[in-house]
N, C-alpha and C positions, 0 to 999 in steps of 0.2 A: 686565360692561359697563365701557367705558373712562370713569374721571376726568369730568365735567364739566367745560370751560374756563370755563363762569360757572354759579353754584348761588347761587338766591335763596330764603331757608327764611322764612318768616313777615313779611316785611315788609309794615314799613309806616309810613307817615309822616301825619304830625298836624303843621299848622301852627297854631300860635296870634295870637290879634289881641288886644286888647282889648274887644271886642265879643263873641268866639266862637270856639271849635277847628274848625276844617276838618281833616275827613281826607280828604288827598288817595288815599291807597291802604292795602290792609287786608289782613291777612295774604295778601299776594302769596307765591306760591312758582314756581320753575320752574325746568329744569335743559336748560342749551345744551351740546353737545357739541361736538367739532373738526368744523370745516369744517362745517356745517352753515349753512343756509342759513334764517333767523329772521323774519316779520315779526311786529308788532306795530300789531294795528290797534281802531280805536274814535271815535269821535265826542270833540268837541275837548272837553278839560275833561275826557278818561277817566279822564288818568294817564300817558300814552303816557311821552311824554316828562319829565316826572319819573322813572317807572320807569328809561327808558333813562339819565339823569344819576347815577341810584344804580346801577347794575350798574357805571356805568364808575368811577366812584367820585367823580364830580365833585362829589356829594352826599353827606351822608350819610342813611341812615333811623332813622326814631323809634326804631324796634323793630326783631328780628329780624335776621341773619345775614346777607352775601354773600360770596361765594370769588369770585376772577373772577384765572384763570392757577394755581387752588392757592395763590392768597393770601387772608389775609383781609383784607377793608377793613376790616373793623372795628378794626385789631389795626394797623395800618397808619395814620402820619402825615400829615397831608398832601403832607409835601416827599415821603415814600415813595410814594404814592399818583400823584399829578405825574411821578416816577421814572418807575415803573410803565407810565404811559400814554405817556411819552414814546417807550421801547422798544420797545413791542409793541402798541400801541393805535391803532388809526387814525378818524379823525371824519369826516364827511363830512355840510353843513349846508344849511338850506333856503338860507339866505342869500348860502352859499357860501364868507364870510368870509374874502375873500383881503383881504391885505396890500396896501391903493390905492397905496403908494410903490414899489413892487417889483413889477417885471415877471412875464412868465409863467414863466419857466423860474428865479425867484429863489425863488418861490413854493413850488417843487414841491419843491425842495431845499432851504426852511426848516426843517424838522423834522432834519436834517442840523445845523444852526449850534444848535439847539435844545438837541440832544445833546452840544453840544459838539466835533462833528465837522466837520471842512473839508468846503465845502460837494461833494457829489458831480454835476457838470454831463454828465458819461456816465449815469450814471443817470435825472437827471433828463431830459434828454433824449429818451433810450427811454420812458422813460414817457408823454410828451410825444407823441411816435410813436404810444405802444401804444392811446393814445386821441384819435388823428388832428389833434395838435396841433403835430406838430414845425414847422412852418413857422411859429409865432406865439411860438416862443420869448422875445425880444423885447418884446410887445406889454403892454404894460399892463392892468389889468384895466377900466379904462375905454374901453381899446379894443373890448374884447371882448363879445360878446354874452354873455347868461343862460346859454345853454347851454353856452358856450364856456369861462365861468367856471365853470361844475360840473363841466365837462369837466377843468381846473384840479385844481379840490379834490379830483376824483377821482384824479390823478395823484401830485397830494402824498401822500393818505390815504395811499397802497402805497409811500410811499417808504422805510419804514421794515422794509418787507415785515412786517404788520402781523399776528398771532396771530388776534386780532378786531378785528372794523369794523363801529362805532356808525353808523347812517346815520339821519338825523331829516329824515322829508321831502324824500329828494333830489332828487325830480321835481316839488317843492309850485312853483316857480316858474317851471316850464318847458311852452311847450306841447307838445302832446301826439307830435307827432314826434318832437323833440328829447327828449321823455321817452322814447321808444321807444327811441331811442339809448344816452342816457344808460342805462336799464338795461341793455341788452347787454354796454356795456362795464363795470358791475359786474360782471355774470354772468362774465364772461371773466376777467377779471383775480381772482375770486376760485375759478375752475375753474384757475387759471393757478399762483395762488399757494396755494391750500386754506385758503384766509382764512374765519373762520367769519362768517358777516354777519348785525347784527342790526339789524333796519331798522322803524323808527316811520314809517307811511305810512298815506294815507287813497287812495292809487292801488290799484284794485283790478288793473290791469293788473301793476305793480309785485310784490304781496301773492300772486297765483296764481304766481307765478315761483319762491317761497320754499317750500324743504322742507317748512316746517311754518309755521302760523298759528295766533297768539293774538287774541285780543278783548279788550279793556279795557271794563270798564263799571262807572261809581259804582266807581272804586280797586281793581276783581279781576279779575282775570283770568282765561281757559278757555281749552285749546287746541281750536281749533274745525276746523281742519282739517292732514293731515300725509299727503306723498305720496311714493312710493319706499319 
């Protein structure tokens, strides 16, 4: 069997207070392959999304190992780590998190100026296109509707043409048309570029779309269904 792009061996994470340790997650393990297609799902307060912060390395955990590209976080700086994700990582958030001073098409080709590279407006552009937005290039994100701005974030995530793609409730603020959209053109753009996607979602419409499904409950996880 091929390499894992992310291998998570025993984690787990313990937050401490002065009052008491919470464990947010417990010897988690799980292993995502290329181009595959990821959700992770569970009632809020599972872990979701913590888990998803540690694979991509935004975090670290208490315990226990992650590979994520054949690197180890563990082993791994944070200016390395930030490297890391700038190259090959792409995010995509409930909130959307565009940049309110910078237009649509400024937006999509940030992660371009990121890297230190001249900003790419052909690129960004098609992109723009490939998710039915070239005509708003221009427009601000206060212009733009909810969907319109995920529509956005999703353009940016691939600008990078991105190895894996974190996605943390991309439909949590969209109704459910626009949800319907906005996942197709995940689907496509990652059948487009063989981008492996791993996605934190309580959208059940979203979660049957994905190769394979995990469950989060009280900090573990189980893969609870895998199709194809």
């Amino acid at each position: 069997m091929s390499t894992p792009v992310i291998s998570a061996s025993n984690i787990s994470k313990v937050v401490s207070t002065k009052q008491h340790t919470l464990t947010i997650l417990e010897s988690v393990n799980m292993n995502i392959f290329s181009g595959e297609t990821v959700a992770i799902l569970g009632s809020s307060g599972a872990g979701k999304s913590t888990l998803m912060s540690l694979l991509a390395g935004l975090d670290s955990p208490s315990s226990g190992n992650i590979e994520l590209l054949s690197e180890n976080l563990n082993a791994l700086t944070d200016e390395q780590k930030a490297e890391l994700r700038s190259r090959k990582i792409g995010f995509i958030f409930q909130n959307f998190m565009l940049v309110s001073t910078l237009n649509a098409i400024e937006n999509v080709t940030l992660p371009f100026l990121l890297q230190g590279k001249k900003e790419n407006w052909v690129k960004a552009k098609a992109l723009l296109d490939a998710v039915g937005l070239g005509h708003r290039c221009q427009h601000m994100p206060s212009e733009l509707s909810g969907g319109e701005q995920q529509r956005v974030a999703i353009a940016r995530a691939f600008m990078i043409n991105p190895q894996v793609l974190f996605a943390d409730e991309p439909t949590g603020n969209l109704d459910q048309s626009t949800a319907k959209q906005v996942i197709e053109m995940l689907f496509e753009l990652n059948d487009k570029h063989d981008t492996t996607l791993v996605i934190v979602t309580h959208d059940p419409q979203l979660a049957d779309r994905c190769r394979r499904r995990f469950i989060m409950s009280d900090g573990t996880i189980k893969e609870v269904g895998t199709d194809g």
